[in-house]
GUMAR-647058 format. One record per residue (C-alpha): residue in one letter; x, y negated, z negated. Coordinates in steps of 0.5 Angstrom, whole numbers, padded with zeros to 4 digits, always signed. Example, Ala and Ser with C-alpha at 12.3 -4.5 7.8 and 13.67 -1.06 7.14 Angstrom:
a+0025+0009-0016s+0027+0002-0014
end
This chain:
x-0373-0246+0026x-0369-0241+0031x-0367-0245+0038x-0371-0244+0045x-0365-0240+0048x-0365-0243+0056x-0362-0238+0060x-0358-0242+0067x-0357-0238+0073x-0353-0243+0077x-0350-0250+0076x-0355-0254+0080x-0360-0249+0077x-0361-0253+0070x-0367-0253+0066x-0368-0260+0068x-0375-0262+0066x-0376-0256+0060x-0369-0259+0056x-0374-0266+0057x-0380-0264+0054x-0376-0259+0048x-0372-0265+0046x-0378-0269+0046x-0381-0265+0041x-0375-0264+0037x-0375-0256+0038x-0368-0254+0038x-0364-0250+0045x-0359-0247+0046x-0357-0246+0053x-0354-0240+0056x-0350-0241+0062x-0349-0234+0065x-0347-0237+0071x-0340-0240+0066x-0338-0232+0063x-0343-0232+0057x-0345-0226+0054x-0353-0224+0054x-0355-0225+0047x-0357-0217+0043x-0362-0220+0039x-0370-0223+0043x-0371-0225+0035x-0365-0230+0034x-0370-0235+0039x-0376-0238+0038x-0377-0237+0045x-0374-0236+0051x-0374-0239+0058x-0371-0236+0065x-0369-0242+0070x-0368-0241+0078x-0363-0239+0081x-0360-0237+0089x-0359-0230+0087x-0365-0223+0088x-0367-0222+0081x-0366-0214+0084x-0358-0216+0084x-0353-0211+0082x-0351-0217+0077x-0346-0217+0070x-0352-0220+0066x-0358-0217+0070x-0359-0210+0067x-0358-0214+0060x-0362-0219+0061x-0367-0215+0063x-0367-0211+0056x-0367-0218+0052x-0374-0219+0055x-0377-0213+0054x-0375-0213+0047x-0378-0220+0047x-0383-0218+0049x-0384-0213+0045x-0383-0217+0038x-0387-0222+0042x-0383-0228+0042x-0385-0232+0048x-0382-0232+0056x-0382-0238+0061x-0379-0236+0067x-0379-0241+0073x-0378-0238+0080x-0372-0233+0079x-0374-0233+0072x-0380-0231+0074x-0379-0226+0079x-0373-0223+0072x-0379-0223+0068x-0384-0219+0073x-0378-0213+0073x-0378-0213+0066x-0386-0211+0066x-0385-0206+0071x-0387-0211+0077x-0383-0210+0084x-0379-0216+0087x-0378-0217+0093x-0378-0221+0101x-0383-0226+0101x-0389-0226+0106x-0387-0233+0107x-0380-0237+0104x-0383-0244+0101x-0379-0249+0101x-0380-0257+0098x-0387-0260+0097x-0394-0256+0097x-0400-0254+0094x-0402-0248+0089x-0410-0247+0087x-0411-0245+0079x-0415-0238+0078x-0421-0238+0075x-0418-0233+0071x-0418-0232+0063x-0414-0238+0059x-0411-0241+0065x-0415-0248+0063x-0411-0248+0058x-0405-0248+0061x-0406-0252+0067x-0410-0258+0063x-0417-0256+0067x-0413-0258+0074x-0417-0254+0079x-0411-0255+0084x-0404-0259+0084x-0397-0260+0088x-0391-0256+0086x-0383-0256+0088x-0382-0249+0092x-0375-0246+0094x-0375-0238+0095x-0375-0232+0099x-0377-0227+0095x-0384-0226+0090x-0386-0222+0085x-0391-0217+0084x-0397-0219+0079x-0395-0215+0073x-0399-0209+0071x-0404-0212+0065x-0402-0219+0067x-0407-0225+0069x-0406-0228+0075x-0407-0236+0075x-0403-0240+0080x-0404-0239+0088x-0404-0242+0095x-0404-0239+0102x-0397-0237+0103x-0397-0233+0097x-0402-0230+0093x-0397-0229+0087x-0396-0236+0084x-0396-0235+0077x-0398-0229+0072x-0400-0231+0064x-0399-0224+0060x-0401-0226+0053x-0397-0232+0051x-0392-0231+0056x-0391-0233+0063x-0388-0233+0070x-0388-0239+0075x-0386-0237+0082x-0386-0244+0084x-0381-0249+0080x-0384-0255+0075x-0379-0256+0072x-0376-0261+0077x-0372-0268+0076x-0370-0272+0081x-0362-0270+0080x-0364-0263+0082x-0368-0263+0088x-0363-0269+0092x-0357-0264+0089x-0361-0258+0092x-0361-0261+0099x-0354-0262+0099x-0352-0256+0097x-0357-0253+0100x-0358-0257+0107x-0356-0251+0112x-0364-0248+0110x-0367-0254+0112x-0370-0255+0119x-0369-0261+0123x-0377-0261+0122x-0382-0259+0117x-0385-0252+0119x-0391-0251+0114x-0388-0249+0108x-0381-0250+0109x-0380-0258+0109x-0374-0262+0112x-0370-0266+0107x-0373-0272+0110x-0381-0270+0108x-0378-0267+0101x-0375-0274+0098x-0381-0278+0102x-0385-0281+0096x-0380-0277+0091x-0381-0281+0085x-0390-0280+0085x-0389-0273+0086x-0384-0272+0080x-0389-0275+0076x-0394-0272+0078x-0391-0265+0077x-0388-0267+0070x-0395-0269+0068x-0397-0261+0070x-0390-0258+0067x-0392-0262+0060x-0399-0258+0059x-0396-0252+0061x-0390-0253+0056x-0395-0256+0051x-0398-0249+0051x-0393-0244+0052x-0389-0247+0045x-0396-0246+0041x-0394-0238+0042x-0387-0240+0039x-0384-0236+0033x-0383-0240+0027
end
């Protein structure tokens, strides 16, 4: 079986819980770390799937890597091997459906709550959850793609996740580990308020009963990896 190609946009950005849940299944990756030199694979079929994580950047900048990142994804999609994008991976997959990205509405930052649309097959992916709390960190959003189903969103931000057919795009981030969220307030403590203003938290509010809320969120990111890798190409 070809491996998941994991593409890594920062150093602090890594797949966390997706790498967990792959190893675990004994599905094989390979991470591709952009943010180190490494080149855009040419070939969307040398993978089984491919899997976008986040990053500080605008998916609308002028990159090395963007413009073909871009082409591998629609020739992913195109050959129908399955997309997940997390955050920025999401908003990158949205512009390889054509979507807009742009400024937020509202930036989110740390712990809040998404509500799953009663929308076509959005059960399967969310194990029949009606709501649950998420990890955010951005200030950009995507559009909802053109022939995409809308199937996450809260009262921030309408565009939370799109399915589109087995592929999927998150706006919020259920990949976290305990590393990576206290390494992302340290390195990102300058964007944090001295006190939590819906929805952007403070570092105190983001680590408060940090270990139920991880568990929660793996649990949520089990199903939705559980059903994104039905579609995987073997």
């Amino acid at each position: 079986m070809h491996p998941v190609a994991i593409f890594r946009f920062s150093p602090t950005e890594g797949p966390g819980r997706f790498a967990e849940w792959l190893d675990a299944q004994g599905l094989p990756r390979r991470l591709i770390g952009l943010d180190e030199g490494d080149d855009v694979p040419s070939d969307a079929r040398a993978f089984s799937g491919i899997g976008l994580m986040g990053g500080p950047m605008s998916a609308n900048d002028a990159l090395p890597w963007n413009a073909p990142l871009l082409d591998l994804l629609r020739r992913a999609l195109a050959a129908d091997v399955p997309v997940i994008g997390h955050c920025l991976g999401g908003q990158l997959l949205a512009r390889a459906l054509d979507a807009r990205v742009g400024p937020a509405s509202a930036p989110e930052i740390g712990w809040g709550e998404v509500r799953v649309l009663d929308a076509d097959g959005a059960n399967a992916w969310f194990a029949g959850r009606d709501s649950f709390t998420v990890f955010q960190w951005h200030y950009d959003e995507f559009t909802l793609p053109a022939g995409a189903t809308r199937v996450l969103t809260n009262v921030h931000n309408a565009e939370q996740a799109y399915t589109f057919g087995k592929h999927i795009g998150l706006q919020c981030h259920i990949e976290m580990t305990r590393p990576m969220v206290e390494t992302w307030c340290r390195a990102g403590a300058d964007e944090l308020p001295a006190l939590s203003r819906d929805p952007v938290q403070n570092r105190a509010d983001i680590l408060a009963d940090l270990e139920r809320k991880l568990a929660g969120l793996s649990r949520v990111a089990n199903d939705v990896y559980a059903q994104w890798a039905k579609g995987l190409v073997r």
